[in-house]
C-alpha positions in Angstrom: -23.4 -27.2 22.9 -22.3 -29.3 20.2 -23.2 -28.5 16.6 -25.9 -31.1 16.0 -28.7 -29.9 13.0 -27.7 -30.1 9.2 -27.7 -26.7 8.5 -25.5 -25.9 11.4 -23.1 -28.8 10.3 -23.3 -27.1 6.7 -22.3 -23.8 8.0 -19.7 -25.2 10.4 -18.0 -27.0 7.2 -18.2 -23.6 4.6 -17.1 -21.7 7.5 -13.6 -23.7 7.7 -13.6 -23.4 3.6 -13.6 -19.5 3.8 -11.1 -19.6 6.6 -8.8 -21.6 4.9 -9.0 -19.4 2.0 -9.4 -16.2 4.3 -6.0 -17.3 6.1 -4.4 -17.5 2.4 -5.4 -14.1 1.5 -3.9 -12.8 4.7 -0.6 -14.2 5.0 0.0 -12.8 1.3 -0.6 -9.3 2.2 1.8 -9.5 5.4 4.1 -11.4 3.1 4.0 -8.4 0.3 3.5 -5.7 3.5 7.1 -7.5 5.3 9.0 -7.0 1.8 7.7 -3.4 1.1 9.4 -2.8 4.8 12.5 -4.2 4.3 12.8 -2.6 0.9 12.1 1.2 2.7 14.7 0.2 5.5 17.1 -0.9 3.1 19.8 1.9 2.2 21.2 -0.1 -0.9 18.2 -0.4 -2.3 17.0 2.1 -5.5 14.1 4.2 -5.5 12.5 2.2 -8.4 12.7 -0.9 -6.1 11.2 0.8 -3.2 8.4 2.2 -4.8 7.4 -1.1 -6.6 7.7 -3.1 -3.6 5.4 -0.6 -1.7 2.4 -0.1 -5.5 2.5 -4.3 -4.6 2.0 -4.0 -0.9 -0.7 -1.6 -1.5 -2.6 -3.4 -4.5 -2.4 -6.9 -1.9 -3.9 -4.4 0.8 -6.6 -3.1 -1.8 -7.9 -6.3 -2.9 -7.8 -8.1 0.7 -9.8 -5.1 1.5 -12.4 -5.6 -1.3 -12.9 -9.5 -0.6 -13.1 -8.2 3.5 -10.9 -10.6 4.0 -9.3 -7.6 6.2 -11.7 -4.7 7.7 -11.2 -1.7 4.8 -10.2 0.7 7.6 -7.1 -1.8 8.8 -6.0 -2.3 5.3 -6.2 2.3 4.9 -4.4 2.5 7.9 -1.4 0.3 7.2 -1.1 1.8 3.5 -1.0 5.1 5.6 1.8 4.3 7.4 3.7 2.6 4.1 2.8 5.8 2.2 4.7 7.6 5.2 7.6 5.3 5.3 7.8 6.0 1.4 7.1 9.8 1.8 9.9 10.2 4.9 12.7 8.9 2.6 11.7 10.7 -0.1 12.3 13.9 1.9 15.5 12.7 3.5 17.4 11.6 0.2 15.8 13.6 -2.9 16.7 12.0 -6.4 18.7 14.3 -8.7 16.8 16.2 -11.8 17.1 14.0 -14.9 17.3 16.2 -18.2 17.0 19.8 -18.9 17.4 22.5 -15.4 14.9 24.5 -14.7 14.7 27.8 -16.2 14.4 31.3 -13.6 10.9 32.6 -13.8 11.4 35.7 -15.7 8.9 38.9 -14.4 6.2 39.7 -16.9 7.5 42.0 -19.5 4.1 43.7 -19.8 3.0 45.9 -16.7 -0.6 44.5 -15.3 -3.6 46.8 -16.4 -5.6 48.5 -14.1 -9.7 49.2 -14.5 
């Protein structure tokens, strides 16, 4: 049945408004979520770079989220899976120490008291 009353002609026209703007919101987020990717499966690519790309991913996801523009759950789930994209290059390649090494923990020189 067609849309025939004012209000429902009002609604029809706002609802094409927050579409448009929804639709917006959403192809930024994959945009930023398709560059965090391509920045993890990139070997050339620094650390610095990676991690940036994925913070913006995230934030885009965060605020999408808060508008609802996407469902908060769908927005936690894919910055899991960055997160773990992030976390399982981390563990293959770790950086090298910058500055001082790390000093041997030396025992206690004073034997522990007893009550």
């Amino acid at each position: 049945m067609a849309k025939r009353t004012a209000s429902a002609k009002k609604q029809a026209r706002s609802g094409a408004r927050r579409a448009a703007r929804n639709r917006g919101a959403r192809s930024e987020v994959k945009t930023l979520i398709v560059k965090a990717r391509r920045s993890l499966a990139d070997t050339q690519a620094e650390a610095s770079e990676r991690i940036q790309s994925t913070v913006d991913a995230v934030r885009g996801l965060d605020r999408a989220a808060a508008k609802r523009v996407l469902h908060p759950k769908n927005a936690a789930r894919r910055k899991s899976r960055l997160a773990r994209q992030l976390a399982k290059l981390a563990v293959a390649a770790p950086a090298p120490a910058k500055g001082k090494k790390a000093a041997p923990a030396k025992p206690s020189s004073s034997p522990a008291k007893k009550k």
